[in-house]
C-alpha positions in Angstrom: 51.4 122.1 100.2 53.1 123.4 97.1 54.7 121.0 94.8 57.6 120.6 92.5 55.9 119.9 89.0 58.1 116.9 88.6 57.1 113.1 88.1 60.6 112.3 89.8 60.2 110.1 92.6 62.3 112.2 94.8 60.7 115.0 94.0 57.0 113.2 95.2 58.6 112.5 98.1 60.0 115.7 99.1 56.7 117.3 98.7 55.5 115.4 101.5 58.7 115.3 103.9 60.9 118.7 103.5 58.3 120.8 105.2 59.6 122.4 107.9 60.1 120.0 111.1 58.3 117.0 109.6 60.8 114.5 109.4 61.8 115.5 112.8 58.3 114.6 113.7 58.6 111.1 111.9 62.1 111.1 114.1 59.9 111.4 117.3 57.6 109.1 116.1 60.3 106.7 115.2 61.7 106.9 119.0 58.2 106.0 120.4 56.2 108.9 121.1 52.6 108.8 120.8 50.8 112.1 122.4 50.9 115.1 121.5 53.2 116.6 124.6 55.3 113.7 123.9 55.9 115.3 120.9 56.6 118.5 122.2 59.1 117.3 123.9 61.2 116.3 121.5 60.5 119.2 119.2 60.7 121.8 121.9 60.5 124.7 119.6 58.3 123.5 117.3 55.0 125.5 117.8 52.1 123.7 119.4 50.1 125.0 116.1 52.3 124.1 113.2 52.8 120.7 115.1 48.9 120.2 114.7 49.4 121.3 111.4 52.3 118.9 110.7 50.1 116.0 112.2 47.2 116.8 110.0 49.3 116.9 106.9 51.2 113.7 107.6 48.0 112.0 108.5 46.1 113.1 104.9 49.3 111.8 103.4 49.0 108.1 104.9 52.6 108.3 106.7 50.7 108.5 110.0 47.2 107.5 111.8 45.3 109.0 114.8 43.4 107.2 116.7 41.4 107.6 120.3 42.6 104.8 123.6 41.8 105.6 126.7 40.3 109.3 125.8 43.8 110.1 124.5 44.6 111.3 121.3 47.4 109.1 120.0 49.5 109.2 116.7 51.5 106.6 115.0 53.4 105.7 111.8 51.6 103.9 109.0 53.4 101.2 107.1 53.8 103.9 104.5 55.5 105.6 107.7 57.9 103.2 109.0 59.4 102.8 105.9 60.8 106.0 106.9 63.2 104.6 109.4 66.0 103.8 107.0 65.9 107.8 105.9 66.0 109.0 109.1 68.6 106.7 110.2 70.7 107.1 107.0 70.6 111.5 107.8 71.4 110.8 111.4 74.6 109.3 110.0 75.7 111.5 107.6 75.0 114.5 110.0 76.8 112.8 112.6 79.9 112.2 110.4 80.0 115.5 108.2 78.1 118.0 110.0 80.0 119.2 113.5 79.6 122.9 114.0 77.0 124.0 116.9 76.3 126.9 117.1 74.8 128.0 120.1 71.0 128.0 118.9 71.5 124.3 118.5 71.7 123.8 122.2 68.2 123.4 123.8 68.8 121.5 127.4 64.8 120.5 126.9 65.6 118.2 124.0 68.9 117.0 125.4 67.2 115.9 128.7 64.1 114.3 126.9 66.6 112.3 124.3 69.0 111.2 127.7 65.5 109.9 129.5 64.1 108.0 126.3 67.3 106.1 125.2 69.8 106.0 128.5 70.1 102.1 129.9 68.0 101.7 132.3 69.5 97.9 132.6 72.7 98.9 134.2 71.0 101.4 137.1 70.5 100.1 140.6 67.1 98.1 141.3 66.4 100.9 144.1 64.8 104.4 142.8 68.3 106.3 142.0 68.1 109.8 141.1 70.9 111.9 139.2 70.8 115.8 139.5 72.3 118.1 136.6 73.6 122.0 136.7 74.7 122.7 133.5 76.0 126.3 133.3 75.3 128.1 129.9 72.2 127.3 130.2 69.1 129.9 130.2 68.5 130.2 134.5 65.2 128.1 134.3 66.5 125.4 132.3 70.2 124.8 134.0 68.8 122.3 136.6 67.4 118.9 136.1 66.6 115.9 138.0 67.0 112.7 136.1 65.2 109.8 138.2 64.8 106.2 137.4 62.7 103.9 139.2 60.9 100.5 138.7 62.4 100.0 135.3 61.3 103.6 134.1 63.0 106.6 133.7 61.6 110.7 134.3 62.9 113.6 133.7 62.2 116.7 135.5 62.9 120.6 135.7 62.2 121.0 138.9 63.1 119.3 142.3 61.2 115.9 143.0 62.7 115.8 146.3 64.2 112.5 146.2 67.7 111.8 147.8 70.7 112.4 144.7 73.0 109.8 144.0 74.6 112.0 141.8 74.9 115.4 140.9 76.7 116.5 137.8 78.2 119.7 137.2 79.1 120.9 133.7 78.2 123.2 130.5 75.7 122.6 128.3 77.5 122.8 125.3 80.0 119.9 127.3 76.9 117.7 128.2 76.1 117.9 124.5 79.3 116.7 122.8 79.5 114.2 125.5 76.3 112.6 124.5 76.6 113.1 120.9 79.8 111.1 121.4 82.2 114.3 119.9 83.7 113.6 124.0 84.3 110.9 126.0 83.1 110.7 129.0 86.6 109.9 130.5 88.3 112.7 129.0 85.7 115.1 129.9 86.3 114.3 133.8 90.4 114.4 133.0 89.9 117.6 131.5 87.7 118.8 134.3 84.7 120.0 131.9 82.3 117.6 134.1 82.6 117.4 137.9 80.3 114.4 139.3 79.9 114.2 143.0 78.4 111.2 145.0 80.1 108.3 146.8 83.0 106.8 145.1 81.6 103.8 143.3 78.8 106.0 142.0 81.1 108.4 140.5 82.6 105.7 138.4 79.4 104.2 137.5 77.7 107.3 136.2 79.5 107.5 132.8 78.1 103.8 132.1 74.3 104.9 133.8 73.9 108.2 131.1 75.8 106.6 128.3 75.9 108.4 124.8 73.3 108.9 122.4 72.4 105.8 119.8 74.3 107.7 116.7 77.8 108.7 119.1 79.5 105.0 117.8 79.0 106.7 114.1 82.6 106.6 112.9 83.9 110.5 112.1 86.4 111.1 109.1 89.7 111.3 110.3 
Protein backbone atom coordinates (compact mmCIF):
# COMPACT_ATOMS: atom_id res chain seq x y z
CA UNK A 1 0.00 0.00 0.00
CA UNK A 2 1.16 3.50 -0.87
CA UNK A 3 2.15 5.76 1.93
CA UNK A 4 2.03 9.26 3.05
CA UNK A 5 5.87 10.21 3.45
CA UNK A 6 5.12 11.51 6.91
CA UNK A 7 6.54 10.37 10.34
CA UNK A 8 3.19 11.72 11.82
CA UNK A 9 1.55 9.15 13.79
CA UNK A 10 -1.74 9.68 12.17
CA UNK A 11 -0.45 9.53 9.06
CA UNK A 12 1.26 5.76 10.04
CA UNK A 13 -1.85 4.88 10.95
CA UNK A 14 -3.87 5.84 8.08
CA UNK A 15 -1.70 3.95 5.80
CA UNK A 16 -2.86 0.93 7.34
CA UNK A 17 -6.69 1.66 8.07
CA UNK A 18 -8.16 4.20 5.16
CA UNK A 19 -8.06 1.55 2.54
CA UNK A 20 -11.12 1.05 1.20
CA UNK A 21 -13.58 -1.05 3.48
CA UNK A 22 -10.94 -2.03 6.07
CA UNK A 23 -12.11 -0.48 9.04
CA UNK A 24 -15.45 -1.85 8.24
CA UNK A 25 -13.78 -5.07 8.26
CA UNK A 26 -12.25 -4.35 11.87
CA UNK A 27 -16.15 -3.23 12.52
CA UNK A 28 -17.17 -6.80 11.63
CA UNK A 29 -14.49 -8.22 13.48
CA UNK A 30 -15.29 -6.11 16.41
CA UNK A 31 -19.10 -7.49 16.36
CA UNK A 32 -17.82 -11.13 16.48
CA UNK A 33 -17.41 -12.53 13.16
CA UNK A 34 -14.86 -14.97 12.45
CA UNK A 35 -15.26 -16.81 8.85
CA UNK A 36 -15.03 -15.50 5.94
CA UNK A 37 -18.96 -15.60 4.89
CA UNK A 38 -19.49 -14.09 8.21
CA UNK A 39 -17.75 -11.40 6.81
CA UNK A 40 -19.55 -11.18 3.84
CA UNK A 41 -22.34 -10.59 5.50
CA UNK A 42 -21.71 -7.76 7.01
CA UNK A 43 -19.88 -6.22 4.12
CA UNK A 44 -22.33 -7.36 1.48
CA UNK A 45 -20.81 -5.46 -1.33
CA UNK A 46 -17.56 -5.76 -0.52
CA UNK A 47 -15.99 -8.19 -3.22
CA UNK A 48 -15.17 -11.66 -2.07
CA UNK A 49 -11.52 -10.77 -3.68
CA UNK A 50 -10.65 -7.46 -2.21
CA UNK A 51 -12.02 -8.98 1.15
CA UNK A 52 -9.14 -11.66 0.79
CA UNK A 53 -7.08 -8.95 -0.11
CA UNK A 54 -8.11 -6.80 2.91
CA UNK A 55 -7.54 -9.92 5.22
CA UNK A 56 -4.06 -10.46 3.89
CA UNK A 57 -3.13 -6.94 4.38
CA UNK A 58 -4.48 -6.51 7.90
CA UNK A 59 -2.88 -9.79 8.74
CA UNK A 60 0.88 -8.61 7.45
CA UNK A 61 0.13 -5.60 9.38
CA UNK A 62 -0.37 -7.43 12.90
CA UNK A 63 -4.11 -5.89 13.42
CA UNK A 64 -5.39 -9.44 12.71
CA UNK A 65 -4.37 -13.33 12.90
CA UNK A 66 -5.62 -16.43 10.88
CA UNK A 67 -5.62 -19.37 12.19
CA UNK A 68 -7.15 -23.17 11.21
CA UNK A 69 -10.06 -24.93 14.15
CA UNK A 70 -12.00 -27.40 13.06
CA UNK A 71 -10.86 -27.21 9.19
CA UNK A 72 -12.16 -23.62 9.16
CA UNK A 73 -10.39 -20.81 8.35
CA UNK A 74 -10.92 -18.19 11.12
CA UNK A 75 -9.75 -14.53 11.53
CA UNK A 76 -9.45 -12.48 14.63
CA UNK A 77 -8.18 -9.12 15.96
CA UNK A 78 -4.75 -8.95 17.43
CA UNK A 79 -4.11 -6.95 20.52
CA UNK A 80 -2.69 -4.42 18.10
CA UNK A 81 -6.38 -4.98 16.71
CA UNK A 82 -8.68 -4.48 19.47
CA UNK A 83 -7.22 -1.46 20.28
CA UNK A 84 -9.17 -0.44 17.44
CA UNK A 85 -12.54 -0.54 19.22
CA UNK A 86 -12.40 2.95 20.69
CA UNK A 87 -11.97 4.33 16.89
CA UNK A 88 -14.57 2.55 15.57
CA UNK A 89 -16.85 3.30 18.32
CA UNK A 90 -15.76 7.02 18.57
CA UNK A 91 -16.78 7.22 14.20
CA UNK A 92 -19.97 5.30 14.88
CA UNK A 93 -20.87 8.31 17.15
CA UNK A 94 -19.92 11.09 15.30
CA UNK A 95 -21.67 9.51 12.13
CA UNK A 96 -24.59 8.89 14.09
CA UNK A 97 -24.79 12.51 15.40
CA UNK A 98 -23.64 14.61 12.26
CA UNK A 99 -24.04 12.52 9.36
CA UNK A 100 -28.07 11.84 8.47
CA UNK A 101 -28.60 11.87 4.81
CA UNK A 102 -29.29 8.29 3.03
CA UNK A 103 -29.31 8.28 0.03
CA UNK A 104 -30.78 5.35 -1.45
CA UNK A 105 -27.44 3.34 -2.25
CA UNK A 106 -27.02 3.34 1.52
CA UNK A 107 -29.89 0.98 1.92
CA UNK A 108 -28.81 -2.73 1.49
CA UNK A 109 -31.66 -4.99 3.33
CA UNK A 110 -28.67 -7.82 3.49
CA UNK A 111 -26.72 -5.79 5.99
CA UNK A 112 -29.73 -4.40 7.82
CA UNK A 113 -31.06 -8.05 8.48
CA UNK A 114 -27.50 -9.45 9.36
CA UNK A 115 -26.87 -6.29 12.03
CA UNK A 116 -30.87 -6.98 13.48
CA UNK A 117 -29.83 -10.90 13.93
CA UNK A 118 -26.30 -10.24 15.59
CA UNK A 119 -27.30 -7.50 18.11
CA UNK A 120 -31.38 -7.92 18.69
CA UNK A 121 -32.19 -9.26 22.48
CA UNK A 122 -32.62 -12.43 22.41
CA UNK A 123 -33.32 -12.26 26.39
CA UNK A 124 -36.74 -10.79 26.04
CA UNK A 125 -38.14 -13.36 23.14
CA UNK A 126 -40.35 -16.27 24.16
CA UNK A 127 -38.49 -19.66 25.32
CA UNK A 128 -40.49 -21.45 22.37
CA UNK A 129 -38.82 -21.15 18.66
CA UNK A 130 -40.73 -17.74 17.60
CA UNK A 131 -40.31 -16.63 14.16
CA UNK A 132 -40.94 -12.93 12.78
CA UNK A 133 -41.47 -12.48 8.91
CA UNK A 134 -40.52 -9.04 7.17
CA UNK A 135 -41.86 -7.41 3.63
CA UNK A 136 -40.25 -4.40 3.23
CA UNK A 137 -41.38 -2.65 0.10
CA UNK A 138 -38.53 -0.63 -1.76
CA UNK A 139 -36.62 -3.26 -1.62
CA UNK A 140 -35.01 -5.10 -4.84
CA UNK A 141 -37.89 -8.20 -5.43
CA UNK A 142 -35.44 -10.95 -4.10
CA UNK A 143 -34.39 -9.11 -1.13
CA UNK A 144 -37.97 -7.69 0.17
CA UNK A 145 -38.79 -10.91 2.25
CA UNK A 146 -37.09 -12.15 5.31
CA UNK A 147 -37.67 -14.57 8.03
CA UNK A 148 -36.17 -13.61 11.33
CA UNK A 149 -36.26 -16.81 13.65
CA UNK A 150 -34.97 -17.29 17.15
CA UNK A 151 -34.72 -20.48 18.78
CA UNK A 152 -32.79 -22.04 21.77
CA UNK A 153 -31.06 -18.84 22.74
CA UNK A 154 -29.88 -18.26 19.03
CA UNK A 155 -31.07 -16.14 16.44
CA UNK A 156 -31.07 -16.79 12.13
CA UNK A 157 -31.85 -14.92 9.63
CA UNK A 158 -33.04 -16.00 6.39
CA UNK A 159 -34.13 -14.91 2.70
CA UNK A 160 -36.14 -17.40 2.06
CA UNK A 161 -39.08 -19.27 3.75
CA UNK A 162 -38.02 -21.75 6.65
CA UNK A 163 -41.45 -22.86 6.98
CA UNK A 164 -41.97 -22.27 10.57
CA UNK A 165 -45.33 -20.88 11.89
CA UNK A 166 -45.02 -16.50 12.04
CA UNK A 167 -45.65 -14.91 15.13
CA UNK A 168 -45.20 -11.85 13.36
CA UNK A 169 -45.17 -10.41 10.19
CA UNK A 170 -44.08 -6.89 9.58
CA UNK A 171 -44.98 -4.77 6.79
CA UNK A 172 -42.99 -1.66 5.93
CA UNK A 173 -40.22 0.21 3.62
CA UNK A 174 -36.93 -0.31 3.73
CA UNK A 175 -35.82 3.02 4.02
CA UNK A 176 -38.66 2.99 7.30
CA UNK A 177 -37.05 -0.23 8.76
CA UNK A 178 -33.71 1.56 8.58
CA UNK A 179 -34.43 4.81 10.49
CA UNK A 180 -36.25 2.71 12.90
CA UNK A 181 -33.28 0.76 13.73
CA UNK A 182 -30.80 3.48 13.44
CA UNK A 183 -32.99 5.04 16.04
CA UNK A 184 -33.72 8.40 13.57
CA UNK A 185 -37.76 6.77 14.44
CA UNK A 186 -39.34 5.33 17.07
CA UNK A 187 -40.87 2.45 16.92
CA UNK A 188 -44.11 3.90 18.43
CA UNK A 189 -44.36 6.69 16.14
CA UNK A 190 -43.69 4.68 13.21
CA UNK A 191 -46.98 2.36 13.98
CA UNK A 192 -48.98 5.91 14.77
CA UNK A 193 -47.93 7.11 11.59
CA UNK A 194 -48.76 3.86 9.88
CA UNK A 195 -45.20 3.50 8.07
CA UNK A 196 -45.04 -0.12 9.85
CA UNK A 197 -48.04 -2.49 10.03
CA UNK A 198 -47.30 -5.64 12.37
CA UNK A 199 -49.84 -8.34 12.39
CA UNK A 200 -49.97 -11.31 14.88
CA UNK A 201 -52.16 -11.73 17.99
CA UNK A 202 -52.51 -8.76 20.22
CA UNK A 203 -49.94 -9.18 22.85
CA UNK A 204 -47.43 -10.02 20.11
CA UNK A 205 -47.99 -6.94 18.36
CA UNK A 206 -47.07 -4.91 21.37
CA UNK A 207 -44.16 -6.96 22.18
CA UNK A 208 -42.46 -6.86 18.81
CA UNK A 209 -41.06 -3.21 19.20
CA UNK A 210 -39.17 -4.48 22.49
CA UNK A 211 -38.20 -8.21 20.52
CA UNK A 212 -36.27 -6.13 17.31
CA UNK A 213 -35.11 -3.23 19.40
CA UNK A 214 -32.76 -0.53 17.79
CA UNK A 215 -29.34 -0.73 16.84
CA UNK A 216 -26.48 -0.34 19.68
CA UNK A 217 -25.54 3.42 18.40
CA UNK A 218 -29.72 4.65 18.11
CA UNK A 219 -29.33 6.03 22.13
CA UNK A 220 -26.50 8.42 20.47
CA UNK A 221 -27.81 11.84 21.33
CA UNK A 222 -28.51 14.08 17.90
CA UNK A 223 -27.92 17.98 17.96
CA UNK A 224 -31.00 19.63 18.42
Amino acid sequence: MSGYGQFCPVAKAMEVLDERWTLLVVRELLLGSRHFNDLRRGVPKMSPTLLSKRLKSLTRVGVIERAEIGGRTTYSLTACGRELAGVVEALGTWGMRWIHQLGDDDLDPHLLMWDMRRTIPIDVWPRARTTVAFQLDGAPPKASRWWLVVADGEADVCDFDPGFEVAATITTSLRTLTRIWRGDLAWLRAQLDGSVAVSGSSDVRRAVPSWIGQSALSAVPRPA
